[in-house]
TIGU-969938 format. One line per field, with one value per residue (C-alpha): y, x, z; residue in three letters. Coordinates in pm, 1 decimal. Layout:
N
c2: [Y | ...];
c1: [X | ...];
c3: [Z | ...];
aa: [Ala | ...];
//
This chain:
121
c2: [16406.6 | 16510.1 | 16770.2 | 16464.1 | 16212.9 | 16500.5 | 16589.3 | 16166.2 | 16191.0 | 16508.7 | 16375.1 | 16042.5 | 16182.4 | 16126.6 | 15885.9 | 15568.9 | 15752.6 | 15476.8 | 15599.5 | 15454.3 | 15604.9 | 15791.3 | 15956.4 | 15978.3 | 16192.1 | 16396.9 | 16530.2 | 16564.0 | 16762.8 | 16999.3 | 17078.5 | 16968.8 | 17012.7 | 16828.5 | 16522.0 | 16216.4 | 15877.9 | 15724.3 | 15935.5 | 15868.1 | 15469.2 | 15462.2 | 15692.6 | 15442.3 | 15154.7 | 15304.4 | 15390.5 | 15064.5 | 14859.1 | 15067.9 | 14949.8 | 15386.6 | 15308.8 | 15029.1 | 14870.7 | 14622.2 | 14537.5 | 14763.3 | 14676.6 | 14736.3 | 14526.7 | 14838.3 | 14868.8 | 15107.3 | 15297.6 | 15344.1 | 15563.2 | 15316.5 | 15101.9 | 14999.7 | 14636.4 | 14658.4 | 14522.1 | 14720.3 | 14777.2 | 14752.3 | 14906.2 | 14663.2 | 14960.7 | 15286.2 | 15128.1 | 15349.0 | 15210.8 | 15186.5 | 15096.4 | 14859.9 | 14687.8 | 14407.6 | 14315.7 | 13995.5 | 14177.1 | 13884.5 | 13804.6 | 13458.8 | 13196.7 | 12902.2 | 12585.3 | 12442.4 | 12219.0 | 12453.0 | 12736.9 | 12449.9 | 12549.5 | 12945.4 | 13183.9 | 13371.2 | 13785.1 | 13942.2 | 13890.5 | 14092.6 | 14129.1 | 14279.3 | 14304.7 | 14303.2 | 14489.3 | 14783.2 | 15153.7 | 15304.2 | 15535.9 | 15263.2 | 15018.7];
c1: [-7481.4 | -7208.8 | -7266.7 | -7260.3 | -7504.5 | -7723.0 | -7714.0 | -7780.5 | -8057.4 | -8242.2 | -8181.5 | -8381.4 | -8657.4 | -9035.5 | -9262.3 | -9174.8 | -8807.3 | -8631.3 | -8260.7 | -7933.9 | -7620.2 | -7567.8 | -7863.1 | -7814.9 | -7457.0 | -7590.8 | -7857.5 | -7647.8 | -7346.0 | -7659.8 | -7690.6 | -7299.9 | -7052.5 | -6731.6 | -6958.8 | -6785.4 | -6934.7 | -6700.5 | -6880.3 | -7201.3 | -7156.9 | -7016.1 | -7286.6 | -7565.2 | -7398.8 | -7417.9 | -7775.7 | -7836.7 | -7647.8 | -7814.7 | -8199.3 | -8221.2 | -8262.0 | -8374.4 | -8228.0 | -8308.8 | -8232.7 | -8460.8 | -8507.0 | -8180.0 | -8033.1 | -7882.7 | -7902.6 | -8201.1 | -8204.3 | -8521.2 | -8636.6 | -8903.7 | -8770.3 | -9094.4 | -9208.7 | -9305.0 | -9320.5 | -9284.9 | -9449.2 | -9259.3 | -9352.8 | -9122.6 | -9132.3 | -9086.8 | -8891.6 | -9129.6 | -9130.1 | -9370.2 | -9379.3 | -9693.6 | -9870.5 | -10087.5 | -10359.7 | -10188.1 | -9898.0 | -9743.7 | -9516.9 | -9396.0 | -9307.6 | -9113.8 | -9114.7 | -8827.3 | -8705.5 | -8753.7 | -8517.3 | -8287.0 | -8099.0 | -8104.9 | -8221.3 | -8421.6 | -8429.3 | -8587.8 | -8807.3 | -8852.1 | -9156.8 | -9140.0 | -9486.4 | -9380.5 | -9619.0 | -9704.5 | -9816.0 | -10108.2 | -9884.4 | -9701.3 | -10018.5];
c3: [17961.8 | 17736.6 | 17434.4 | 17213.0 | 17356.7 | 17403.3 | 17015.7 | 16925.6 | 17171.4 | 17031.3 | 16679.3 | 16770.6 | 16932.1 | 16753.9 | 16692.5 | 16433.9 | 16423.3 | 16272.1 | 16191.7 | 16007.8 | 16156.7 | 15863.2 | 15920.2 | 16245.4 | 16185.3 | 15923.9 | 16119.7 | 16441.2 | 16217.9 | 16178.0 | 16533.6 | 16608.1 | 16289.5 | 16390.6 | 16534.5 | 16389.8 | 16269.8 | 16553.6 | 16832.3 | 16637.3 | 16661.8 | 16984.5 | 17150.5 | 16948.1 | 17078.9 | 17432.5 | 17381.6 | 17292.1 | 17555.2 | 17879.7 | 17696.2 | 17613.7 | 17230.7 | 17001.1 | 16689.5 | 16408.3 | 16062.1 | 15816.2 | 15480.4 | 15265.7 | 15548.5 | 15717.3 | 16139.0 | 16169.7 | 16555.9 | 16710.8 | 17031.0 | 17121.7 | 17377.8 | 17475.9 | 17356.3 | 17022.4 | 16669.9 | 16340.8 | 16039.6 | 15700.7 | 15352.3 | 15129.0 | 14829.2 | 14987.5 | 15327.1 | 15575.3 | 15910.2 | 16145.7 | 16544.6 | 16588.9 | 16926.4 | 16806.5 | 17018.5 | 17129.8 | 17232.1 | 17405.5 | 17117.3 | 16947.3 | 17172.8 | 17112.6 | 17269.4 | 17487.1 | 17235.9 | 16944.1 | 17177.1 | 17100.0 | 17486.5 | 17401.8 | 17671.3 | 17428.0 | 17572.0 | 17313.7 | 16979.1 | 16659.5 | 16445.0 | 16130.1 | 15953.7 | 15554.4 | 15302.6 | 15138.8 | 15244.3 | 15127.6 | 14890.6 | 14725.2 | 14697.7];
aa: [Unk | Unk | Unk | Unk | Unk | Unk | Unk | Unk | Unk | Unk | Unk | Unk | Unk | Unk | Unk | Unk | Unk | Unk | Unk | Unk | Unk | Unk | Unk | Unk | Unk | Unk | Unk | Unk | Unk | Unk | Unk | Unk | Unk | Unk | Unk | Unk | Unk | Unk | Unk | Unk | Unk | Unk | Unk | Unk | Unk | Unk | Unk | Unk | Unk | Unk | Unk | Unk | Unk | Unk | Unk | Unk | Unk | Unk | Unk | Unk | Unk | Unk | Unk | Unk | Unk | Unk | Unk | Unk | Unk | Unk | Unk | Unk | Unk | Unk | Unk | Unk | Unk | Unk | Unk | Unk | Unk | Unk | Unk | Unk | Unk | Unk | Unk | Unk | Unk | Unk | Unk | Unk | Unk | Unk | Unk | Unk | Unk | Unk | Unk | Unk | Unk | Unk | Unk | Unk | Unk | Unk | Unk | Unk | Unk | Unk | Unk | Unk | Unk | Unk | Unk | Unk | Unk | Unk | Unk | Unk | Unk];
//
C-alpha cells in the first residue's frame, strides 16, 4: 500500500465518517503535506471501484465518502448536514418490480432518511 492510500485510508477510518474530498485532502495534508487533490480523487475513486469505500450524494449535493461498505442506509439531519449510517430492521432494502426496473440490472440502492437531529429540532 503506497504512502498515499495509506494516509486516505487512516483519514476515513470511524464510525458514520462521511467525507467530501476536500475534507478528505485537508486532513490527509495533516499527516502528508504535498498530498494533492489529484492523488486524493484518484485514490477515492480506487477505493471506491475495488467495493473498499462507499459514496453518495450528502446534502449540499457534494460526493460524501464513507468507510462503511457494509449494506446500509443513512440518516440525514437536513439543518446541520450530520450523517448517520443506519440498519433498519427490514434491512432488505426497496425493491422494484420488473417492469418498474424498466430493463436495468439494478446493483445497488440508496436510502437516505431526511429529518432533523436532536440539536437542530
Amino acid at each position: 500500500m503506497t504512502a498515499q492510500r495509506r494516509v486516505v485510508a487512516e483519514v476515513l477510518d470511524g464510525e458514520h465518517v462521511h467525507l467530501s474530498a476536500d475534507e478528505v485532502l485537508d486532513r490527509a495534508q495533516r499527516r502528508l503535506p504535498e498530498i494533492s487533490l489529484a492523488t486524493i480523487y484518484n485514490t477515492l475513486n480506487e477505493l471506491v471501484a475495488m467495493g473498499e469505500i462507499g459514496v453518495f450524494r450528502g446534502l449540499e449535493g457534494g460526493l460524501r465518502y464513507d468507510p462503511n461498505a457494509d449494506r446500509h442506509h443513512h440518516l440525514l439531519c437536513d439543518t446541520c448536514a450530520a450523517i448517520f449510517d443506519v440498519t433498519p430492521k427490514e434491512s432488505a432494502g426497496v425493491e422494484l418490480d420488473e417492469l418498474e426496473r424498466r430493463g436495468f440490472r439494478v446493483d445497488r440502492t440508496e436510502v437516505v432518511f431526511h429529518g432533523r437531529c436532536p440539536r437542530c429540532q
